[in-house]
C-alpha positions as CSV (number, residue, x, y, z in Angstrom):
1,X,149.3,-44.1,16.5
2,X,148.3,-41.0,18.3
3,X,150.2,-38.2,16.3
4,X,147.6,-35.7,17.7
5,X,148.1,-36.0,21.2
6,X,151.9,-36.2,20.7
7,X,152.0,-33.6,18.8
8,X,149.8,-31.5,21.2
9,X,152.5,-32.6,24.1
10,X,155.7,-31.2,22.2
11,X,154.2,-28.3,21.9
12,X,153.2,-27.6,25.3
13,X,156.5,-28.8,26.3
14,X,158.1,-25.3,24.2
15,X,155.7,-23.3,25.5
16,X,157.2,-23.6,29.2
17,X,160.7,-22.4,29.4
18,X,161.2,-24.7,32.0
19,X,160.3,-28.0,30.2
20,X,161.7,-26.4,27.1
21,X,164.9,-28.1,27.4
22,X,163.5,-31.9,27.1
23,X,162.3,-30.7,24.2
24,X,165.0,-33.2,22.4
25,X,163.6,-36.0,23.5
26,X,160.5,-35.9,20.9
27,X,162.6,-36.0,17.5
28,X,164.5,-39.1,19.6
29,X,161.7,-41.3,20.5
30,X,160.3,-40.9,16.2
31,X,163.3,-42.9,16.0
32,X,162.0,-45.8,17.9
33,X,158.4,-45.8,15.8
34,X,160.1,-48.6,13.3
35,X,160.8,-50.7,16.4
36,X,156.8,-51.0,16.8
37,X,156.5,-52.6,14.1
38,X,156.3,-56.5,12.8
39,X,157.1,-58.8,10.4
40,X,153.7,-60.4,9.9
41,X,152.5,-57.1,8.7
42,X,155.0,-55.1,6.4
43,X,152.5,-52.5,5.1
44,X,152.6,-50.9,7.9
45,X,156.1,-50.7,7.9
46,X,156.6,-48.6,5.2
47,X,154.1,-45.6,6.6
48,X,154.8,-45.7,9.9
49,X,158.4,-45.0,8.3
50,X,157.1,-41.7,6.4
51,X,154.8,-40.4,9.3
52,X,157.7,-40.9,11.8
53,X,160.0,-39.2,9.5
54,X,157.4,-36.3,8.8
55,X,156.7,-36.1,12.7
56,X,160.4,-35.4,13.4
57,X,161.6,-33.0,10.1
58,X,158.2,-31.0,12.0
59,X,159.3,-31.1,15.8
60,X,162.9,-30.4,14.6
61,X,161.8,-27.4,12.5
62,X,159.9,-26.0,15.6
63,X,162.5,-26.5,17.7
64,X,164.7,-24.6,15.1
65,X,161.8,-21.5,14.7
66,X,162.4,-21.6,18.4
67,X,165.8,-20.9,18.7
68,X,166.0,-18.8,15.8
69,X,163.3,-16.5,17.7
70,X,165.6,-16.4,21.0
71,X,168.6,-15.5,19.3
72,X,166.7,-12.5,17.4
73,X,165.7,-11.4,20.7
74,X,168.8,-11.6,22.5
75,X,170.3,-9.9,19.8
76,X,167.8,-7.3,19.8
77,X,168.4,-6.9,23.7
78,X,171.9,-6.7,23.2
79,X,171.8,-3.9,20.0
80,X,169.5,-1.9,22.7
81,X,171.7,-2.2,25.8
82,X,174.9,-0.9,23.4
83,X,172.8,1.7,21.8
84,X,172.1,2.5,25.7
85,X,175.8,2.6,26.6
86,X,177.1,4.8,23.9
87,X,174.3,7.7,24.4
């Protein structure tokens, strides 16, 4: 129900390196939006299904542009620090 402010929290929690690592725990806890819902009211069922599903393929993509952007630089750093040791 508040995608916004969730949303707003993930990322804040990848832009410190040190909270970076609980990062996980957002993609986990979409999984527990279909719990929140009830029988006496099935429509909502169904979109709280798709926004749940869209709110995780999102966080899990960030979380992949994020590690894709560390490895690029650590590989970078390490291409320097060779080209370093064989001059």
């Amino acid at each position: 129900f508040y995608s916004r402010a969730f949303e707003k929290m993930f990322q804040q929690c990848l832009e410190l390196p040190s909270q970076s690592r609980h990062s996980i725990c957002f993609p986990l806890l979409c999984t527990h939006f279909m719990s929140c819902t009830h029988e006496l009211c099935p429509e909502e069922r169904h979109h709280i299904g798709d926004r749940s599903l869209s709110l995780c393929n999102m966080f899990l993509d960030e979380m992949a542009k994020q590690a894709r952007n560390l490895i690029t630089d650590i590989c970078t750093e390490q291409c320097t620090l060779s080209d370093q040791l064989s001059a």
